[in-house]
C-alpha positions as a Markdown table, in Angstrom:
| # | Residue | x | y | z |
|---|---|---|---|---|
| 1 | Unk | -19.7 | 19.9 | 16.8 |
| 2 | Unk | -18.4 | 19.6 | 20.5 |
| 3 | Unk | -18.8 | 16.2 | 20.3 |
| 4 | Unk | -16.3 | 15.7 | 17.5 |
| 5 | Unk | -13.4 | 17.7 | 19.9 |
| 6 | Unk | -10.8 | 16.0 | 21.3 |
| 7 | Unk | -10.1 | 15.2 | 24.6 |
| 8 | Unk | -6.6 | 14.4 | 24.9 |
| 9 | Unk | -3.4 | 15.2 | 23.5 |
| 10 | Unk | -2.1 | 13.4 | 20.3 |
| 11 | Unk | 0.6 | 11.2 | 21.2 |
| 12 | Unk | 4.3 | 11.8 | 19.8 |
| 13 | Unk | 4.8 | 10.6 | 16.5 |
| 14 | Unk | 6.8 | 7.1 | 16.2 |
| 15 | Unk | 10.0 | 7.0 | 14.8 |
| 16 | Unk | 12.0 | 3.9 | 14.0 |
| 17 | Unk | 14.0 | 3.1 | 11.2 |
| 18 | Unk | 12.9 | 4.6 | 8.1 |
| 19 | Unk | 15.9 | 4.1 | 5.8 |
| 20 | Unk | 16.1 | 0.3 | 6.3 |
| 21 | Unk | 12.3 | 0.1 | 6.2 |
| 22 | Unk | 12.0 | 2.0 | 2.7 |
| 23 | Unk | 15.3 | 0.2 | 1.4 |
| 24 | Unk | 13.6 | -3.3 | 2.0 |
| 25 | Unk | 10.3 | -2.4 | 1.0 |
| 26 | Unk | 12.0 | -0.9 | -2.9 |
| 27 | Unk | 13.9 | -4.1 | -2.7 |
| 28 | Unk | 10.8 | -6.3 | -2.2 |
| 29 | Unk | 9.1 | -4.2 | -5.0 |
| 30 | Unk | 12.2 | -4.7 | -7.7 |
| 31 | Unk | 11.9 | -8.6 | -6.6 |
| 32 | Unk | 8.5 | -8.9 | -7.7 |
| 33 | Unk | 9.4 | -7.3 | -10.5 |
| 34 | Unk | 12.6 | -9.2 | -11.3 |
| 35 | Unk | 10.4 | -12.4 | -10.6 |
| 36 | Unk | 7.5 | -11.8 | -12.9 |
| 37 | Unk | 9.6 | -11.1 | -16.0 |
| 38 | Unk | 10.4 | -14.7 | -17.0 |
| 39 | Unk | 5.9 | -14.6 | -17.3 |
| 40 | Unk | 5.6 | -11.7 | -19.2 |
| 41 | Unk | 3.8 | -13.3 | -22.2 |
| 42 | Unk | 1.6 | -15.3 | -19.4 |
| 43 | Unk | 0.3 | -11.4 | -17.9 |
| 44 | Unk | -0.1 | -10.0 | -21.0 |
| 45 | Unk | -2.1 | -13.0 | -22.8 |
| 46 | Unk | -4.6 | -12.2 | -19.4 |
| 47 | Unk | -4.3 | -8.8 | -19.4 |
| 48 | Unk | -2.6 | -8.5 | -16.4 |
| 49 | Unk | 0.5 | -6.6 | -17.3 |
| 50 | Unk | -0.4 | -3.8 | -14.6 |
| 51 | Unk | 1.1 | -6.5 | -12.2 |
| 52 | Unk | 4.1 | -6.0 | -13.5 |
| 53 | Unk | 4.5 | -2.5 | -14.0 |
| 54 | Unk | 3.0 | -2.1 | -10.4 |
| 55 | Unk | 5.9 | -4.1 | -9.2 |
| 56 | Unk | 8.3 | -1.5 | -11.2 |
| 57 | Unk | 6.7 | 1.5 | -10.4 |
| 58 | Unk | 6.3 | 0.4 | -6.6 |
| 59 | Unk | 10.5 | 0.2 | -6.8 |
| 60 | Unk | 10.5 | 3.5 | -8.7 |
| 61 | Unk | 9.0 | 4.9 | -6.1 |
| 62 | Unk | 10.7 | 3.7 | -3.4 |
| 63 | Unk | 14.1 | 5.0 | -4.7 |
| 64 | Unk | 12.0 | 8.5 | -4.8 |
| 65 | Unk | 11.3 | 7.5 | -1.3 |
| 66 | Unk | 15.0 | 6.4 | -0.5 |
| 67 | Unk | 16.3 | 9.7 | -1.6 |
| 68 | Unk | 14.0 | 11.7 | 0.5 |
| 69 | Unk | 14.1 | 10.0 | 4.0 |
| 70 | Unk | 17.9 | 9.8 | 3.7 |
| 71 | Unk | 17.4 | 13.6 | 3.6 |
| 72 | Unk | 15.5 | 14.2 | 6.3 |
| 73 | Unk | 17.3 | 12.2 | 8.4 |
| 74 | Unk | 20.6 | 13.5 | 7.8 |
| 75 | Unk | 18.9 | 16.8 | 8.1 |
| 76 | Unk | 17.3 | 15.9 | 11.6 |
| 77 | Unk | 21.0 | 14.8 | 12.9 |
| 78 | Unk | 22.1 | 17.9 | 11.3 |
| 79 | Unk | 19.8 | 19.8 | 13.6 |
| 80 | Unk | 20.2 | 17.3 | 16.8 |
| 81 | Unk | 24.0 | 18.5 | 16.5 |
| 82 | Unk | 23.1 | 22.1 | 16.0 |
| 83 | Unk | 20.9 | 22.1 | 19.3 |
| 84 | Unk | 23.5 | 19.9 | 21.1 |
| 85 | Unk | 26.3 | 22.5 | 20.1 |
| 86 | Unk | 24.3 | 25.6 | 20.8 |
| 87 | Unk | 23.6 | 24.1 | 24.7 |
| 88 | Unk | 27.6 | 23.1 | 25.1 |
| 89 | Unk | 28.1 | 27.1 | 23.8 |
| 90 | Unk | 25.6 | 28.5 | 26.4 |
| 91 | Unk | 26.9 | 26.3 | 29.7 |
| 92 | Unk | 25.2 | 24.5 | 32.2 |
| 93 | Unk | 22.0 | 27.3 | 32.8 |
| 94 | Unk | 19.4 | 26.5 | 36.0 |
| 95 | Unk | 16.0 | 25.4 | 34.7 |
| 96 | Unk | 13.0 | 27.1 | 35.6 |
C-alpha cells in the first residue's frame, strides 16, 4: 500500500467567486426551465418530462445552493475581520 502514498503536499484549495458562479448557474437552470414550458405537451407526448423538471429542480437547488455560500462567505469575512481585529489588539509582535 506504500505505493498508493503520497508524495507531495495537496495544494491549497481554489477560491474564486462562488456567489456569482452559483447565481448564474440557478439562473441558467430557471432559463431552461422557463424556455421548455411553451413544449410541455411536446416532452410529455415523448416521455421526456424529466427534462423539464430537471431544469426546475437544478434551479431549486441552486437557490439551496445560493443560500448556503452566501453563508459561508459572510461567515469567512466575519472571521477574516475577527483575526484582523485580534492582531491590531495584540500590536506589532516579532516573528519567530
Amino acid at each position: 500500500m506504500a505505493k498508493w502514498t503520497a508524495q507531495h503536499e495537496a495544494p491549497e484549495p481554489l477560491e474564486g467567486p462562488v456567489v456569482g458562479t452559483v447565481l448564474g448557474g440557478t439562473i441558467l437552470w430557471f432559463a431552461l426551465f422557463v424556455v421548455q414550458l411553451p413544449f410541455y405537451g411536446w416532452f410529455a407526448d415523448r416521455d421526456l418530462l424529466w427534462w423539464v423538471w430537471t431544469c426546475a429542480a437544478g434551479g431549486v437547488l441552486g437557490l439551496i445552493g445560493l443560500w448556503y455560500v452566501r453563508g459561508r462567505d459572510a461567515a469567512l469575512k466575519r472571521h477574516a475581520a475577527a483575526a484582523s481585529a485580534a492582531r491590531d489588539e495584540d500590536g506589532p509582535q516579532a516573528t519567530a
